[in-house]
N, CA, C and O atoms as a MOPAC input file, in Angstrom:
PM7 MOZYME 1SCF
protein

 N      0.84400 1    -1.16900 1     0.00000 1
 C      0.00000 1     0.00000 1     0.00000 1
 C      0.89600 1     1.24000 1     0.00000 1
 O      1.85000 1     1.24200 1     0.77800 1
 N      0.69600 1     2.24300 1    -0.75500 1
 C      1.44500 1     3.52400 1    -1.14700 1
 C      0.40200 1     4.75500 1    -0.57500 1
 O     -0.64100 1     5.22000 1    -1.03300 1
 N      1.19200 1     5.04800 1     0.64000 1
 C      0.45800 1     6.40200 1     0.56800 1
 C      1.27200 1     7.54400 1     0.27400 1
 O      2.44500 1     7.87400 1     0.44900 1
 N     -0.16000 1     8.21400 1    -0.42700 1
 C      0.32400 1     9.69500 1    -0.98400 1
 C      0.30700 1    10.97800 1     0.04900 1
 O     -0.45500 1    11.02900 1     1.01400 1
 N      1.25900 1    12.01000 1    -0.29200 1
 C      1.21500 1    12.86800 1     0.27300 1
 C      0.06200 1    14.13200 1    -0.09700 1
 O     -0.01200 1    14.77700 1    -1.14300 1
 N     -0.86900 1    14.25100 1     1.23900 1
 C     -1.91200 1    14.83100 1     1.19400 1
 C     -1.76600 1    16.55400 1     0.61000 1
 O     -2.79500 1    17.14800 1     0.28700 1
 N     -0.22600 1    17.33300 1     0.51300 1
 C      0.15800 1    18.13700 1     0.54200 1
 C     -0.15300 1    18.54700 1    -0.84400 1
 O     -0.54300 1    19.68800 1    -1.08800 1
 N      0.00400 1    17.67600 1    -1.72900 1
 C     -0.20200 1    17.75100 1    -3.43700 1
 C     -1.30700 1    17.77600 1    -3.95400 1
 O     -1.69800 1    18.48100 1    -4.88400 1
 N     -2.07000 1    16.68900 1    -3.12400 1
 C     -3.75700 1    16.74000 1    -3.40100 1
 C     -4.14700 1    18.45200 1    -3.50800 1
 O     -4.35100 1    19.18200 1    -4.47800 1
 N     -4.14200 1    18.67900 1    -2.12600 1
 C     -4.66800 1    20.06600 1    -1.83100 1
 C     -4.29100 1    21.11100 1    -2.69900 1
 O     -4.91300 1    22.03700 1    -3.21900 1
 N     -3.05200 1    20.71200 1    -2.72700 1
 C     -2.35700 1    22.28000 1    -4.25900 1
 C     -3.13400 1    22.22800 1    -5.04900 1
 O     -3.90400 1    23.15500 1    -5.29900 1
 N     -3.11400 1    20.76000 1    -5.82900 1
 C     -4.10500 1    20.65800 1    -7.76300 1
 C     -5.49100 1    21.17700 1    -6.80500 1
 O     -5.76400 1    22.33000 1    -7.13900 1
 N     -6.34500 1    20.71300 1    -5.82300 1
 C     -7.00500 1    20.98000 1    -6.04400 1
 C     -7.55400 1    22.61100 1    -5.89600 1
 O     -8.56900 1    23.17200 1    -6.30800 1
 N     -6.52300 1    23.02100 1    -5.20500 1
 C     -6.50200 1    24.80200 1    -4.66900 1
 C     -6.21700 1    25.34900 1    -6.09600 1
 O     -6.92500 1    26.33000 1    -6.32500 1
 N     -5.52400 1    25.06600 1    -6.96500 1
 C     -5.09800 1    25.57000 1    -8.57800 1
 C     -6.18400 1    25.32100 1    -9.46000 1
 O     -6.60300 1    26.20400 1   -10.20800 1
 N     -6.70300 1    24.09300 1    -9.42000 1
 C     -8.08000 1    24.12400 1   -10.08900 1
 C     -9.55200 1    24.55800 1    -9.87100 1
 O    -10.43600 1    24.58600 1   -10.72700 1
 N     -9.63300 1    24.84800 1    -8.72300 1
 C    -10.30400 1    25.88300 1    -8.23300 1
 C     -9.80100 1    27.34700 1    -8.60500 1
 O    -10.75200 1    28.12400 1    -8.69900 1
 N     -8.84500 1    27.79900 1    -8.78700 1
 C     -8.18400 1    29.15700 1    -8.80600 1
 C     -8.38200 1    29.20700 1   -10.91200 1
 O     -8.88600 1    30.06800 1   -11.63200 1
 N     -7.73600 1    27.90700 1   -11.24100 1
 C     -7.96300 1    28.49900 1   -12.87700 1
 C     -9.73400 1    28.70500 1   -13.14400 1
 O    -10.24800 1    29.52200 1   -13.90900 1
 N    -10.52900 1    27.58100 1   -12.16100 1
 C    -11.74100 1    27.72300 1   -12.67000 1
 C    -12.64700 1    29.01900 1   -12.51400 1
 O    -13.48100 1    29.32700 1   -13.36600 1
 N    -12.38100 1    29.87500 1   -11.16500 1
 C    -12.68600 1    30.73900 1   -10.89600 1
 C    -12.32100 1    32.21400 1   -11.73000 1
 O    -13.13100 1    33.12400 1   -11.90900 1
 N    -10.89100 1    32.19900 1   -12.18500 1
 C    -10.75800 1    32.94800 1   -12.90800 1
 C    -10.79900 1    33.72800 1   -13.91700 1
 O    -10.69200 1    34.92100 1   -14.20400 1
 N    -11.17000 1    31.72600 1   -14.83400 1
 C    -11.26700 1    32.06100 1   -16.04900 1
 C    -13.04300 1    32.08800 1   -16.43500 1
 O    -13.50300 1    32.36900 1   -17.54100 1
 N    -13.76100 1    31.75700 1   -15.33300 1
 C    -14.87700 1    32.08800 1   -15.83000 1
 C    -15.08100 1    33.45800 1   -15.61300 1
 O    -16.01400 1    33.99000 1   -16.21500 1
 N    -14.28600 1    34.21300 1   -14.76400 1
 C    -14.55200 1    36.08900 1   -15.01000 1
 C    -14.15900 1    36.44000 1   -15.58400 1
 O    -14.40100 1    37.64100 1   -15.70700 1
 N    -13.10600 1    35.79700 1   -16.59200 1
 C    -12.43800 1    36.16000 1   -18.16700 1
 C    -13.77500 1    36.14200 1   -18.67500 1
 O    -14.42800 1    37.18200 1   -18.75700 1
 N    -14.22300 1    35.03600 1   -19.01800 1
 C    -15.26600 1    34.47200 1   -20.20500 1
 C    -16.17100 1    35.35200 1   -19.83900 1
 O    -16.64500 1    35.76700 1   -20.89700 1
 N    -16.71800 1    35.90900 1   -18.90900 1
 C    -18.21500 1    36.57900 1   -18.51200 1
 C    -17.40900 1    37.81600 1   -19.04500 1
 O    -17.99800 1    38.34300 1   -19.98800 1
 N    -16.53700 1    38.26800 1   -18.79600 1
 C    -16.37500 1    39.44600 1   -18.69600 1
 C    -15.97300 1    39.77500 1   -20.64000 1
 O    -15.85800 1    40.88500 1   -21.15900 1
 N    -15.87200 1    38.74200 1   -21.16600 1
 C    -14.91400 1    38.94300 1   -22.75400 1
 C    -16.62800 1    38.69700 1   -23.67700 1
 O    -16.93200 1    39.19200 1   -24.76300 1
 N    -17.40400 1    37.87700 1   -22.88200 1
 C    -18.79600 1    38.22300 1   -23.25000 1
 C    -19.79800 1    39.04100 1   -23.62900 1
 O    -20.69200 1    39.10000 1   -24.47300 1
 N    -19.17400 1    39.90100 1   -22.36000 1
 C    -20.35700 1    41.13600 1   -22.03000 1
 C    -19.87700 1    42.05800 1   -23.04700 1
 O    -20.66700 1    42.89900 1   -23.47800 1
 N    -18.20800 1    41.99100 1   -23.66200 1
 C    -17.36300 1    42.99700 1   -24.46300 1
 C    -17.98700 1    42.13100 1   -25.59600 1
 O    -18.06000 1    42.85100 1   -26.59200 1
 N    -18.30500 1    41.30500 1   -25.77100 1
 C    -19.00300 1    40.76800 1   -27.07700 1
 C    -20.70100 1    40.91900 1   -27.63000 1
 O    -21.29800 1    40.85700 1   -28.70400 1
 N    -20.93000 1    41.08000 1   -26.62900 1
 C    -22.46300 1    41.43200 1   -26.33100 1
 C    -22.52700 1    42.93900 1   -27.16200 1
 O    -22.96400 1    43.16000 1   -28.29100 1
 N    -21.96600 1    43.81600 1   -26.24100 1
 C    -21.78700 1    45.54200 1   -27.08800 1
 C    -21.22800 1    45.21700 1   -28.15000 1
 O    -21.91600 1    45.80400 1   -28.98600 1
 N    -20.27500 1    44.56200 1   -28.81000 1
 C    -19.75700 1    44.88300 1   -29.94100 1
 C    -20.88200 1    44.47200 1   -30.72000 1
 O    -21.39900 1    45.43900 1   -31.28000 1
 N    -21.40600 1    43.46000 1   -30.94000 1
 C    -22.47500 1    43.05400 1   -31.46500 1
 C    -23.87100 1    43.22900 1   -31.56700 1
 O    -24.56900 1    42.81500 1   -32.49300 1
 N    -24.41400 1    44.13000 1   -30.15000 1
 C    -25.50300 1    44.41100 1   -30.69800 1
 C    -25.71500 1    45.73900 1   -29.98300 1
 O    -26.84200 1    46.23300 1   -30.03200 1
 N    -24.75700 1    46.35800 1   -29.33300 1
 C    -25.02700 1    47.36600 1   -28.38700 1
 C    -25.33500 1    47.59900 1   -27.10300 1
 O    -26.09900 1    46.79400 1   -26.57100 1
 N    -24.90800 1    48.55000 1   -26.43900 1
 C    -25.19000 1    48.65800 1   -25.06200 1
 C    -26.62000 1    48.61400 1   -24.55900 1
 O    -26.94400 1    48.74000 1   -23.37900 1
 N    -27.31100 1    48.45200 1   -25.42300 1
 C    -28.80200 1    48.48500 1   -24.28000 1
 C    -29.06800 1    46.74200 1   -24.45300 1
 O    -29.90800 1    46.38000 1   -23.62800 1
 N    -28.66800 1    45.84300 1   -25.13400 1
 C    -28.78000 1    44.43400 1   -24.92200 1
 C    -28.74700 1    43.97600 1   -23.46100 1
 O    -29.65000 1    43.24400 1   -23.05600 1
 N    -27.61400 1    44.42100 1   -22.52700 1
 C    -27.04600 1    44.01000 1   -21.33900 1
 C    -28.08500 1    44.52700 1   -20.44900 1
 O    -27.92300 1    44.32000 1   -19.24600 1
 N    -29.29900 1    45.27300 1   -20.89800 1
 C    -30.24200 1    45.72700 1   -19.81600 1
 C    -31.30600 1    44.86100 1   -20.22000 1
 O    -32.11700 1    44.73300 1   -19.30200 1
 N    -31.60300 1    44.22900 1   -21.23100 1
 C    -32.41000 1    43.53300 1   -22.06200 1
 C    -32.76600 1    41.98600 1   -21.50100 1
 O    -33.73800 1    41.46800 1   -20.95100 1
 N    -31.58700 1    41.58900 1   -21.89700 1
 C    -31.21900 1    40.53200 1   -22.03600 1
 C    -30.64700 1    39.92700 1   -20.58700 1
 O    -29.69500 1    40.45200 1   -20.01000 1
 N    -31.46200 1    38.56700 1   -19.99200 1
 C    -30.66600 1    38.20300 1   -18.82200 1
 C    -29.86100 1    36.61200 1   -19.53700 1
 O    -30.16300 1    35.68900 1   -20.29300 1
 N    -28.79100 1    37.04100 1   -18.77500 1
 C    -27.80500 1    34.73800 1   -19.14600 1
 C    -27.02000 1    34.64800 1   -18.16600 1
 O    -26.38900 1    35.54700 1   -17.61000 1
 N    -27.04500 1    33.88000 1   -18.01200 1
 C    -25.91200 1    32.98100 1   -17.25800 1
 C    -24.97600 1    32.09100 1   -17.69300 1
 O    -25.15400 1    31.30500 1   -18.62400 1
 N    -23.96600 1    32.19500 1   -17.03200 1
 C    -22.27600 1    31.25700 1   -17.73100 1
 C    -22.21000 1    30.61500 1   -17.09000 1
 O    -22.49900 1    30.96100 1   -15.94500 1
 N    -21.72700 1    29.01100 1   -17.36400 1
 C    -21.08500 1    28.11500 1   -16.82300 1
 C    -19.95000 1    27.77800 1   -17.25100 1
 O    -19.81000 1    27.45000 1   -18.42900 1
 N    -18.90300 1    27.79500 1   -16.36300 1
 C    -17.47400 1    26.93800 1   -17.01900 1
 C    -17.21400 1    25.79000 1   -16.50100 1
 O    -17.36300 1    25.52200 1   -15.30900 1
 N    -16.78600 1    24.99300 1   -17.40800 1
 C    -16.37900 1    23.58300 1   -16.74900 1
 C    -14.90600 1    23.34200 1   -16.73600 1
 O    -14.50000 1    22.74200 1   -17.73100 1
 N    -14.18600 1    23.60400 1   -16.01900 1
 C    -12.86200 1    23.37400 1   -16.42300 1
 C    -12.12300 1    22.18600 1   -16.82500 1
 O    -11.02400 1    22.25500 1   -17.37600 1
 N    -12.89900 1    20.77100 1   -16.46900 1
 C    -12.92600 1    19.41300 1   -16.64300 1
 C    -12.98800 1    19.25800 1   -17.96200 1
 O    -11.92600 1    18.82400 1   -18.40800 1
 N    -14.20400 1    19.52400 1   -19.14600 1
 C    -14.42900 1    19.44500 1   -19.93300 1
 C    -14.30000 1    21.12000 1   -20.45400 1
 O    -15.46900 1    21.48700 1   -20.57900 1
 N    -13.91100 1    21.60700 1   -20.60300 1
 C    -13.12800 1    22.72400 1   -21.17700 1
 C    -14.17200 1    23.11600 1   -21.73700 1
 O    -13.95000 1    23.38700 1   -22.91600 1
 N    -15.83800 1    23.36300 1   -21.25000 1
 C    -16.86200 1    23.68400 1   -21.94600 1
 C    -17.51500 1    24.69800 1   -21.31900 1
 O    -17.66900 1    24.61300 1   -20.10000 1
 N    -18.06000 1    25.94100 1   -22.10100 1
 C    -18.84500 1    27.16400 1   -21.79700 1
 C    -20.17800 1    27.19000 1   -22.02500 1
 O    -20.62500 1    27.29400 1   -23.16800 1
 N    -20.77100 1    27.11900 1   -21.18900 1
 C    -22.49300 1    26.88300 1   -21.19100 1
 C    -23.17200 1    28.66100 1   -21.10200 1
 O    -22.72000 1    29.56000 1   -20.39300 1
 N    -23.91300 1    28.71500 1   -21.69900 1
 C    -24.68100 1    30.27100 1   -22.19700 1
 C    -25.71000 1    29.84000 1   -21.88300 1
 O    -26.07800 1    28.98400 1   -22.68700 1
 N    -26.88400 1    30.12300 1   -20.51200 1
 C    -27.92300 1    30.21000 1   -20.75800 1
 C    -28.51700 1    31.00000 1   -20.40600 1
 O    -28.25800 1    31.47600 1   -19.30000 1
 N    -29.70400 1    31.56000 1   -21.26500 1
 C    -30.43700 1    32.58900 1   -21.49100 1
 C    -31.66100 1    32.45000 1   -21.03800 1
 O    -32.15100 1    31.41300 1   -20.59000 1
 N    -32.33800 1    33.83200 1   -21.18300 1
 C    -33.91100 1    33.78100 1   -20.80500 1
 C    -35.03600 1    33.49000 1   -21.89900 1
 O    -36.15100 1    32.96700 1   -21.92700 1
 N    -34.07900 1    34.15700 1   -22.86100 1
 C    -34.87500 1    34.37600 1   -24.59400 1
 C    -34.51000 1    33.44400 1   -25.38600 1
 O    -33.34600 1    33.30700 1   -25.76100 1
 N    -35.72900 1    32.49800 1   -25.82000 1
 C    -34.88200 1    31.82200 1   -26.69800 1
 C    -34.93100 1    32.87100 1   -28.29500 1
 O    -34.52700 1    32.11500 1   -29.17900 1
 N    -35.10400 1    33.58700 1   -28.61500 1
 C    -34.95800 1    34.17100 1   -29.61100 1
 C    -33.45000 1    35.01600 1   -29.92500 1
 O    -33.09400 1    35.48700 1   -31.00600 1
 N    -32.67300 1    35.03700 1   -28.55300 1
 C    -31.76900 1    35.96200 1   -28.21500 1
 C    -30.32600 1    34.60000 1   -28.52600 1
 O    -29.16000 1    34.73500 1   -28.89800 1
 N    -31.14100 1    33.38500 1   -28.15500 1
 C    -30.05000 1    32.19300 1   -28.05800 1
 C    -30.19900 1    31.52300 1   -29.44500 1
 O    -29.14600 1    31.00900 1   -29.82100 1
 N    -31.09100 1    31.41500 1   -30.17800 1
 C    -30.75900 1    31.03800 1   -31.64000 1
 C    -29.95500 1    32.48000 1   -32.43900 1
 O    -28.96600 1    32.29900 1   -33.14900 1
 N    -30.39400 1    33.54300 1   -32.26300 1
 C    -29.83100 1    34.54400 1   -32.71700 1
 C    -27.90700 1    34.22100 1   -32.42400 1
 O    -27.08300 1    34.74800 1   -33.17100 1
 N    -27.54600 1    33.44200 1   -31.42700 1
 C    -26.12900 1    33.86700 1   -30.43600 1
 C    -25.86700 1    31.93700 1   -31.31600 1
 O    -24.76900 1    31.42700 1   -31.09500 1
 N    -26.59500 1    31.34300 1   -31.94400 1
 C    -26.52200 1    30.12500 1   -32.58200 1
 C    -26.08800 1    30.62800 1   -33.59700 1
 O    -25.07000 1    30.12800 1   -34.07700 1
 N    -26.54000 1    31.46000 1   -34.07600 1
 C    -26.52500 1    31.88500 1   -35.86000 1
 C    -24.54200 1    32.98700 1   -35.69500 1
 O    -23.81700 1    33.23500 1   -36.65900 1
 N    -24.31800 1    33.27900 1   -34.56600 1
 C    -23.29100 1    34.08300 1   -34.20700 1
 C    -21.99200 1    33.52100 1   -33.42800 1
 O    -21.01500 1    34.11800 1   -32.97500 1
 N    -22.50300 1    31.52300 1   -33.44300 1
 C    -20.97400 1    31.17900 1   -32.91500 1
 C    -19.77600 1    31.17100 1   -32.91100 1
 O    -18.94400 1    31.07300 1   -32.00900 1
 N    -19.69400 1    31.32200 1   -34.38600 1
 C    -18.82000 1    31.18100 1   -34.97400 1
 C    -17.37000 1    32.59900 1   -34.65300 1
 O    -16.16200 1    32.58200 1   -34.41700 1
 N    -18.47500 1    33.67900 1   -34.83900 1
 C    -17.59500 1    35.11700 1   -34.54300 1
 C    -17.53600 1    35.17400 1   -33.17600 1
 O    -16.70400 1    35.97500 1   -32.75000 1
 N    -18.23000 1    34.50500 1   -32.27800 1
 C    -17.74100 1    34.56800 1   -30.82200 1
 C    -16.66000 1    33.38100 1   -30.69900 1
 O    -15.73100 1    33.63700 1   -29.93200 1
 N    -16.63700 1    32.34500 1   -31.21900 1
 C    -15.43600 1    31.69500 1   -31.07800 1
 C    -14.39500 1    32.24400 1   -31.38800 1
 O    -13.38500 1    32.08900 1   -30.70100 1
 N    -14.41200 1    33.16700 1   -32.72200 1
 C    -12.77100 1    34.04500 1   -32.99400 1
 C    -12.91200 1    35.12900 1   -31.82600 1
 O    -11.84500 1    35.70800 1   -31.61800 1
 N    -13.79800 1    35.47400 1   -31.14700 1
 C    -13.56300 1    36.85300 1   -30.21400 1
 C    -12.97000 1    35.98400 1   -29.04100 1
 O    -12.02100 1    36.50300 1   -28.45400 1
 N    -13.32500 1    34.90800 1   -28.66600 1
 C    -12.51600 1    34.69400 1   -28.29000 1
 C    -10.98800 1    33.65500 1   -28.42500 1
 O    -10.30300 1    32.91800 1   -27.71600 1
 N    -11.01800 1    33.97300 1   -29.26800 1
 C     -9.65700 1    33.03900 1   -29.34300 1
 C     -8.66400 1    34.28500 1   -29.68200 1
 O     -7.50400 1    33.92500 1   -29.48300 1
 N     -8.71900 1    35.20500 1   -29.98800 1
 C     -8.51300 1    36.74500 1   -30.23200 1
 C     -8.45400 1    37.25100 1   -28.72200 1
 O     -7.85100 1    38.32400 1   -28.68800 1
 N     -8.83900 1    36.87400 1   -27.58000 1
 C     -8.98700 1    37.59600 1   -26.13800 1
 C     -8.16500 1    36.46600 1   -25.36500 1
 O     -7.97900 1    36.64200 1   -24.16100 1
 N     -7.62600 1    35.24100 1   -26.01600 1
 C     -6.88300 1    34.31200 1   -25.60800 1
 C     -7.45500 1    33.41100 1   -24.70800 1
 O     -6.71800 1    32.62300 1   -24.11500 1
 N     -8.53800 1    33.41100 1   -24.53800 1
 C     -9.41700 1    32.36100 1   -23.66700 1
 C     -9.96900 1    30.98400 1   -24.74800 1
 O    -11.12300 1    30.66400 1   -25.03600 1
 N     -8.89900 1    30.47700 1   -25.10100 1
 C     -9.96400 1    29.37900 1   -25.68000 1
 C    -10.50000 1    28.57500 1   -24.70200 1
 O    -10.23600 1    28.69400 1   -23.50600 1
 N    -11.49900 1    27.48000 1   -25.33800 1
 C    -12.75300 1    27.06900 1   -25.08200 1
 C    -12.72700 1    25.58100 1   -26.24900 1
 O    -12.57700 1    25.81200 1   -27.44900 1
 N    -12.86800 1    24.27400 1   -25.81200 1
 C    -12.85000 1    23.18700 1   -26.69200 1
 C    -14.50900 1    23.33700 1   -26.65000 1
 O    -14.94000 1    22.27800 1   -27.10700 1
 N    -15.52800 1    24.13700 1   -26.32200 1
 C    -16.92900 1    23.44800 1   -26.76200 1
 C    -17.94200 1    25.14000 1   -25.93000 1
 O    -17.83300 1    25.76300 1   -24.87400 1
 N    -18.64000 1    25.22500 1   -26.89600 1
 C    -19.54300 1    26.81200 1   -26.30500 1
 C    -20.68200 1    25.86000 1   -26.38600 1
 O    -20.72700 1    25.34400 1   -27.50400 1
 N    -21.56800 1    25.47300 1   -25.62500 1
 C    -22.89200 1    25.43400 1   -25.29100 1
 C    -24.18400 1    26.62900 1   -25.18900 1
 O    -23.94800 1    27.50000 1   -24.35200 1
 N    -25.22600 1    26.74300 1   -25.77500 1
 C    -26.11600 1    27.77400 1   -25.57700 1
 C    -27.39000 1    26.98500 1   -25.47600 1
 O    -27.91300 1    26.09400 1   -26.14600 1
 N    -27.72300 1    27.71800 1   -24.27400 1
 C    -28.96000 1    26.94800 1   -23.84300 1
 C    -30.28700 1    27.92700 1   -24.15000 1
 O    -31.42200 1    27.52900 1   -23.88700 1

C-alpha cells in the first residue's frame, strides 16, 4: 500500500479551483465585451444569461432567458469563437442553452 502525500492533493485541487474561478470572469467578462460589440449597449439591460465553465471538460455553457436571443447567439458562434480566441481564452466546446 502507497500512501500519498496529502500536501499535493490540496495544491491541484486549490489551482483548479483558482484556474476555474478565474477564467470564468475572463469568459463573462470577454462576453459582455461581445455582447456591445455586437448588438449594443442596451442588450445588457435587455437581455438576462448565465455562464457556466467547466474546467474538466473545457466547456462554456450560455444560458439565457430568450430563446430568440439564443438562436440569434446560434446563428453568431462562430464570430464569438474568434472573439474569443482573439482575447486568448480558448474554449474546446460553447454550449447555448
Amino acid at each position: 500500500m502507497v500512501f500519498r502525500s496529502i500536501t499535493n492533493t490540496v495544491y491541484r485541487k486549490k489551482k483548479a479551483l483558482e484556474k476555474k474561478g478565474g477564467k470564468q470572469v475572463d469568459l463573462e467578462k470577454y462576453f459582455r465585451q461581445f455582447l456591445v460589440y455586437e448588438y449594443g449597449d442596451f442588450i445588457l439591460e435587455k437581455i438576462k444569461y448565465t455562464i457556466f465553465y467547466d474546467p474538466k471538460e473545457d466547456r462554456l455553457t450560455l444560458q439565457t432567458n430568450s430563446k430568440i436571443f439564443a438562436n440569434d447567439l446560434l446563428l453568431k458562434i462562430n464570430k464569438f469563437s474568434e472573439f474569443l480566441n482573439k482575447s486568448l481564452a480558448r474554449v474546446s466546446q460553447i454550449v447555448i442553452k
